[in-house]
DSSP file (Angstrom, degrees, kcal/mol; ACC not computed):
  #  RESIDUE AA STRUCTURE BP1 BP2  ACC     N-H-->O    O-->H-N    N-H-->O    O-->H-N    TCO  KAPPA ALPHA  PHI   PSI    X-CA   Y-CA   Z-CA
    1    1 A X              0   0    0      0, 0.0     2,-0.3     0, 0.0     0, 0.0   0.000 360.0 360.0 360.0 135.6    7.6   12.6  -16.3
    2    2 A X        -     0   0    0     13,-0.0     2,-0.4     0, 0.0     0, 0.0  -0.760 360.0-150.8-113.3 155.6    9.7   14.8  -14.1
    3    3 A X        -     0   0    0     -2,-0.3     2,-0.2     2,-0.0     0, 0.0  -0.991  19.0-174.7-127.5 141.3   13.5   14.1  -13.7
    4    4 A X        -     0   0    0     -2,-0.4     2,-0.3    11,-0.0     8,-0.1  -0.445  18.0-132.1-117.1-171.2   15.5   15.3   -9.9
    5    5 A X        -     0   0    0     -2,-0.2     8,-0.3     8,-0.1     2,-0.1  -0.887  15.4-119.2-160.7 109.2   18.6   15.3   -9.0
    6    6 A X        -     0   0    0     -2,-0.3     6,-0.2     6,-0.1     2,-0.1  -0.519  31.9-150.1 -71.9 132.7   20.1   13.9   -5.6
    7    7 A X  B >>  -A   11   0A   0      4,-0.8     3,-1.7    -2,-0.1     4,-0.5  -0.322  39.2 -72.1-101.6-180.0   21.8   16.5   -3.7
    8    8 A X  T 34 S+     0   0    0      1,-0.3    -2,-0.0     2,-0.2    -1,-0.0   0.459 129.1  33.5 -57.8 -18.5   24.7   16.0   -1.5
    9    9 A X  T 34 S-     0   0    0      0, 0.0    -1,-0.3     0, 0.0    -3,-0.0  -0.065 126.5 -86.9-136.8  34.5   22.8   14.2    1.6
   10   10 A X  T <4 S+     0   0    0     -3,-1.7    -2,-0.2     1,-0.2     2,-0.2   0.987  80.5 144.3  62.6  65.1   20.4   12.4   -0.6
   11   11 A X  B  <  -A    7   0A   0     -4,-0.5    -4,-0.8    -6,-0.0     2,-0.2  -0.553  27.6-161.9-102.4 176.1   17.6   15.0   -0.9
   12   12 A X        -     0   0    0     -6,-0.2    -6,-0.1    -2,-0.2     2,-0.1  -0.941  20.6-112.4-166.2 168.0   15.6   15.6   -3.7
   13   13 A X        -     0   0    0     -8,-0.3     2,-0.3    -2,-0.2    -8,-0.1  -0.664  23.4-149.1 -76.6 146.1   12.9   18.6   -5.4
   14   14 A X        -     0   0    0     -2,-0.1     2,-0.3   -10,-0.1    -2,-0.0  -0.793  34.8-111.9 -73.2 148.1    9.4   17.3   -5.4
   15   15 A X    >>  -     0   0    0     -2,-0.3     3,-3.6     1,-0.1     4,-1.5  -0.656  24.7-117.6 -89.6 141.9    8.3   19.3   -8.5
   16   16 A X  H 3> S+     0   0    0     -2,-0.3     4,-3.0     1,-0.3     5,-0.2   0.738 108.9  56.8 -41.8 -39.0    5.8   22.0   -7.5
   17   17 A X  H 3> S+     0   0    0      2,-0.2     4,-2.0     1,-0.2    -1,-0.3   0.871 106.7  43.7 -39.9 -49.3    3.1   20.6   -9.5
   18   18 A X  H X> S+     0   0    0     -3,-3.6     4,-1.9     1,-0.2     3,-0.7   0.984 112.5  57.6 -73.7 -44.4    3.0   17.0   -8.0
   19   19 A X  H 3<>S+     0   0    0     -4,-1.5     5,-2.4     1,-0.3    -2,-0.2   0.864 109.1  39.1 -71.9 -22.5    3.3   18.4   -4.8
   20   20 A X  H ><5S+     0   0    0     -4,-3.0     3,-0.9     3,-0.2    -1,-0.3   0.837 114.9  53.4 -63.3 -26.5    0.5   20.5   -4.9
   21   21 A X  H <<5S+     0   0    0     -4,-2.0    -2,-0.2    -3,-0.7    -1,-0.2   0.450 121.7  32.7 -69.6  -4.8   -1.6   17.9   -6.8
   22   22 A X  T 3<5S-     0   0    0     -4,-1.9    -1,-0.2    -3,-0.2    -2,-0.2   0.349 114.6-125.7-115.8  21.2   -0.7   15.3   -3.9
   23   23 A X  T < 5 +     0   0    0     -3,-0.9     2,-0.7    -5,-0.2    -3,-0.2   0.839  42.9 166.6 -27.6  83.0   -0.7   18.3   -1.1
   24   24 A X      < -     0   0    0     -5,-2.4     2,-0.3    -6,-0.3    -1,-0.2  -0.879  11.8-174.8-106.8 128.1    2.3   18.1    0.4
   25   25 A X    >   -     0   0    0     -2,-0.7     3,-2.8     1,-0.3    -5,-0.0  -0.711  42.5 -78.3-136.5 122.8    3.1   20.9    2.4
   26   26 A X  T 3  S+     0   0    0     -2,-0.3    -1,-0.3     1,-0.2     2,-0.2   0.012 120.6  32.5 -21.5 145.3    6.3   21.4    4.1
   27   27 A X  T 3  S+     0   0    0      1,-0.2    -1,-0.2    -3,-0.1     2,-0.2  -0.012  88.0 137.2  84.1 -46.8    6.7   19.4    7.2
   28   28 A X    <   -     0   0    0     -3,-2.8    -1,-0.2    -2,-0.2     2,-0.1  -0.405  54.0-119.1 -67.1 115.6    4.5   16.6    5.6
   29   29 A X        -     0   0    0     -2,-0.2    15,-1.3    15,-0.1     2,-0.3  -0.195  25.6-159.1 -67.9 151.5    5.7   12.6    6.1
   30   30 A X  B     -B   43   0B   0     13,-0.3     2,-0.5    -2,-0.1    13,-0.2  -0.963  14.3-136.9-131.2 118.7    6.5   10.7    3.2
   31   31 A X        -     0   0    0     11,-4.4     2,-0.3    -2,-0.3    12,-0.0  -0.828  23.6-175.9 -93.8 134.8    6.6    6.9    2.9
   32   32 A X        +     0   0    0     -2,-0.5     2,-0.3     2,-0.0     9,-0.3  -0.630  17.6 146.4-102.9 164.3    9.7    5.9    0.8
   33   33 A X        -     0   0    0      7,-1.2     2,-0.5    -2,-0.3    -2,-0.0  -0.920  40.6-122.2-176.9 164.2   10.0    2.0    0.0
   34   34 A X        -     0   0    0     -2,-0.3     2,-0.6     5,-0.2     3,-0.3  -0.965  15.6-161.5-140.1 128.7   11.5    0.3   -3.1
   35   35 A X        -     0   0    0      3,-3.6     3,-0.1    -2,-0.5    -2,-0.0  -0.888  65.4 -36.3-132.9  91.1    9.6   -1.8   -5.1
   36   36 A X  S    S-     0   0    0     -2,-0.6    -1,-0.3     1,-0.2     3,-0.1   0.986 131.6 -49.6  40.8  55.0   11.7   -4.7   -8.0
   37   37 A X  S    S+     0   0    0     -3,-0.3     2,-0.8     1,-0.2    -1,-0.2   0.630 117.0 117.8  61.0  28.4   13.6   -1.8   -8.0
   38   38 A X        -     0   0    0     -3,-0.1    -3,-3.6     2,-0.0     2,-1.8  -0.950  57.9-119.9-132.1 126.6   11.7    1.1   -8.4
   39   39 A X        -     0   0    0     -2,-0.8    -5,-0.2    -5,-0.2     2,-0.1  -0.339  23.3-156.4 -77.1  71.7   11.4    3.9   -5.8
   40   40 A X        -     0   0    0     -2,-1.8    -7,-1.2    -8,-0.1     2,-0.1  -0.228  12.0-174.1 -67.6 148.3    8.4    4.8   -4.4
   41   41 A X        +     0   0    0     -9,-0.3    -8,-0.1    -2,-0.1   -11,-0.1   0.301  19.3 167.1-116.2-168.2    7.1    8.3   -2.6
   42   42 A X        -     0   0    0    -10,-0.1   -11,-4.4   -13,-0.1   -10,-0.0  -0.012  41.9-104.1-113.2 153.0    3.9    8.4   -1.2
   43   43 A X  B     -B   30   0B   0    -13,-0.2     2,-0.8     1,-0.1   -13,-0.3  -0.385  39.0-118.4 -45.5 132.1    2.2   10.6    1.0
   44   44 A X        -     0   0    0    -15,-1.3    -1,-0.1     2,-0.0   -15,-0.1  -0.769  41.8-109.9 -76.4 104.4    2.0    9.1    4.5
   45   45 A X        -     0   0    0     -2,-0.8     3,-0.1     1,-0.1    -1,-0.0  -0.377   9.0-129.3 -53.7 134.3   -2.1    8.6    5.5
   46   46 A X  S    S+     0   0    0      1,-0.2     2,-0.3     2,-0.1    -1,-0.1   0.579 107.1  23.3 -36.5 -31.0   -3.8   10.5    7.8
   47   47 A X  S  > S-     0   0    0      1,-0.1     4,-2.6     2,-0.0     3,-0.3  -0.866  72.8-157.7-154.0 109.4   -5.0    7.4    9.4
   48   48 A X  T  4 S+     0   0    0     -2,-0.3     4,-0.2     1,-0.3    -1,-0.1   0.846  97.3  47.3 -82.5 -32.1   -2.6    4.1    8.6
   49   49 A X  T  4 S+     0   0    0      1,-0.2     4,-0.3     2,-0.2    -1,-0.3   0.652 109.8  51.8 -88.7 -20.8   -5.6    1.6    9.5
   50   50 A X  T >4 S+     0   0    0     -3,-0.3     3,-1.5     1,-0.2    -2,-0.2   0.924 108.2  53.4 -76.7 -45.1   -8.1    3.6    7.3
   51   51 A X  T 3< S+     0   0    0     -4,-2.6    -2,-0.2     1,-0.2    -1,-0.2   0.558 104.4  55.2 -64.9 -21.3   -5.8    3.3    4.5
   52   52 A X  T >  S+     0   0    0     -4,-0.2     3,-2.2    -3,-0.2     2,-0.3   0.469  75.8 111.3 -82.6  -6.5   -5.4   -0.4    4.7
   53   53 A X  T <  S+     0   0    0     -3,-1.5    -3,-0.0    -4,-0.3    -4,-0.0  -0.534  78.7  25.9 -91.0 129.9   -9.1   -1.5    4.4
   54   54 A X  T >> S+     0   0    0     -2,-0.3     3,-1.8     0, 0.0     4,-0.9  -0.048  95.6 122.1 115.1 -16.5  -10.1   -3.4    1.0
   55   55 A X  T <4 S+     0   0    0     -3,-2.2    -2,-0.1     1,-0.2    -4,-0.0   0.299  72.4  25.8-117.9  74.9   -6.5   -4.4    1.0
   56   56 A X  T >> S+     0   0    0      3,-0.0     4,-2.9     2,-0.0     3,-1.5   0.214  95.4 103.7-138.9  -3.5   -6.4   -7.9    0.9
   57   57 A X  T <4 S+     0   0    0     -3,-1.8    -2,-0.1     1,-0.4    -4,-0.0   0.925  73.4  62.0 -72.0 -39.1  -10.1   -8.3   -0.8
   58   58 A X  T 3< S+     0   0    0     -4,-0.9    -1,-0.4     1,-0.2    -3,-0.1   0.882 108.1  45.6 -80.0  18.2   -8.7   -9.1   -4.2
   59   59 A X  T <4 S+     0   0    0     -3,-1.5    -2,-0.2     2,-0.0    -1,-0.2   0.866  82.1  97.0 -72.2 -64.8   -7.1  -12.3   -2.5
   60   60 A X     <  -     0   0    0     -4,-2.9     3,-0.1     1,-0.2    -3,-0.0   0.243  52.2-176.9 -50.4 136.8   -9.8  -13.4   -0.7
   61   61 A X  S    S+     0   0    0      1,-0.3     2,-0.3     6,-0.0    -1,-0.2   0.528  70.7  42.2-102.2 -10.3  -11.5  -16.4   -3.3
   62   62 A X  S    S-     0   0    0     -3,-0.0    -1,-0.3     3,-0.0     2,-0.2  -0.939  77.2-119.0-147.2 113.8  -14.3  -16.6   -0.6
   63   63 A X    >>  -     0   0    0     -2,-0.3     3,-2.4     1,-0.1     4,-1.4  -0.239  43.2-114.2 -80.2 149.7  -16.7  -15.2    1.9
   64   64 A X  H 3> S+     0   0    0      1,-0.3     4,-2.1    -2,-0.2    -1,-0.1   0.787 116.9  59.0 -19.6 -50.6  -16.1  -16.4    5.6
   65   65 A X  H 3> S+     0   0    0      2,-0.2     4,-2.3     1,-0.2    -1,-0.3   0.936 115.0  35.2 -44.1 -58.9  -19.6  -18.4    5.5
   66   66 A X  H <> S+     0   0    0     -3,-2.4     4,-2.4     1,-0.3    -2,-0.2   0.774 113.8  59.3-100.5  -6.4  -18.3  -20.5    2.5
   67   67 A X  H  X S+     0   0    0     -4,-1.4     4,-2.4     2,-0.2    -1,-0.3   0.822 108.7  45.2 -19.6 -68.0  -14.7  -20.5    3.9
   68   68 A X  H  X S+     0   0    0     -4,-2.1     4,-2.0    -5,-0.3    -2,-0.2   0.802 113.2  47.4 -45.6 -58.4  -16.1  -22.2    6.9
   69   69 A X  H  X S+     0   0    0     -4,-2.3     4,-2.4     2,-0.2     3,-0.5   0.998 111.5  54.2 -48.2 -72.0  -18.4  -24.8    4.9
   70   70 A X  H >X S+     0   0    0     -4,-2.4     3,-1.8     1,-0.2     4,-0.9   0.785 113.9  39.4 -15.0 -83.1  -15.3  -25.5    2.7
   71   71 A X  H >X S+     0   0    0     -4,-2.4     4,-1.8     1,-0.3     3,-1.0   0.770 112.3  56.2 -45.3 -49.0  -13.2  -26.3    5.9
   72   72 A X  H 3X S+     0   0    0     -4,-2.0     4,-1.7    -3,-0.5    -1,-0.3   0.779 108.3  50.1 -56.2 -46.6  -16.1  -28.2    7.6
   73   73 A X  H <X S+     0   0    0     -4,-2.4     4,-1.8    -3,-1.8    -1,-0.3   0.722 111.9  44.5 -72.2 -22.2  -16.4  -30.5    4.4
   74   74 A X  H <X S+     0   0    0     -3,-1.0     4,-2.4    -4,-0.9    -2,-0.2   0.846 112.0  60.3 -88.4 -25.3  -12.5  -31.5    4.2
   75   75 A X  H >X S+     0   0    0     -4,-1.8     3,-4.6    -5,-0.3     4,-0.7   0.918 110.8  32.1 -41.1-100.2  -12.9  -31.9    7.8
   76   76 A X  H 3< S+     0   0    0     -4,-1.7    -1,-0.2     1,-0.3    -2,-0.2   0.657 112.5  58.9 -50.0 -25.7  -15.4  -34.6    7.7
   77   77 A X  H >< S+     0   0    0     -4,-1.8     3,-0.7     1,-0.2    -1,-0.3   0.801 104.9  64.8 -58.4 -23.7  -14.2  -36.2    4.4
   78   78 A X  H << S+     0   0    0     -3,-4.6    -2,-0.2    -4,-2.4    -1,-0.2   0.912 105.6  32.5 -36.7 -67.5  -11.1  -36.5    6.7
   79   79 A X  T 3<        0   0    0     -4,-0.7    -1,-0.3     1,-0.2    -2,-0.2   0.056 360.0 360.0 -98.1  31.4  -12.2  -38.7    9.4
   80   80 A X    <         0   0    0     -3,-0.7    -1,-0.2    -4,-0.1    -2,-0.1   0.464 360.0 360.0 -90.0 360.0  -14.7  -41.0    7.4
């Protein structure tokens, strides 16, 4: 665990280590966000739609096929 220090217009070091283990290179965007109160860094992806895929999979209870069935049976118990 590394500890910073906020400077005067709310900077801060990354310590050399992480940023070479994450490469971040001068110039290089950062997303900041704050999370139940914890402040997270991360590296901005190269590609924002590549970076999103898989994440919604552990929600999904179902594939589309049985998704469909599902809906198709409440359906018809509906109007009988």
């Amino acid at each position: 665990m590394e500890v910073v220090k906020v400077l005067q217009k709310g900077q801060i070091v990354i310590p050399k280590d992480l940023r070479e283990r994450l490469h971040i290179e001068e110039g290089k965007r950062l997303i900041v966000e704050e999370f139940e109160g914890v402040l997270l860094v991360m590296p901005e992806p190269k590609n924002p739609i590549t970076a999103m895929r898989g994440l919604l999979k552990p929600f999904a209870e179902a594939s589309s096929v049985e998704t469909v069935r599902k809906l198709r049976k409440d359906r018809d118990l509906k109007w009988q």
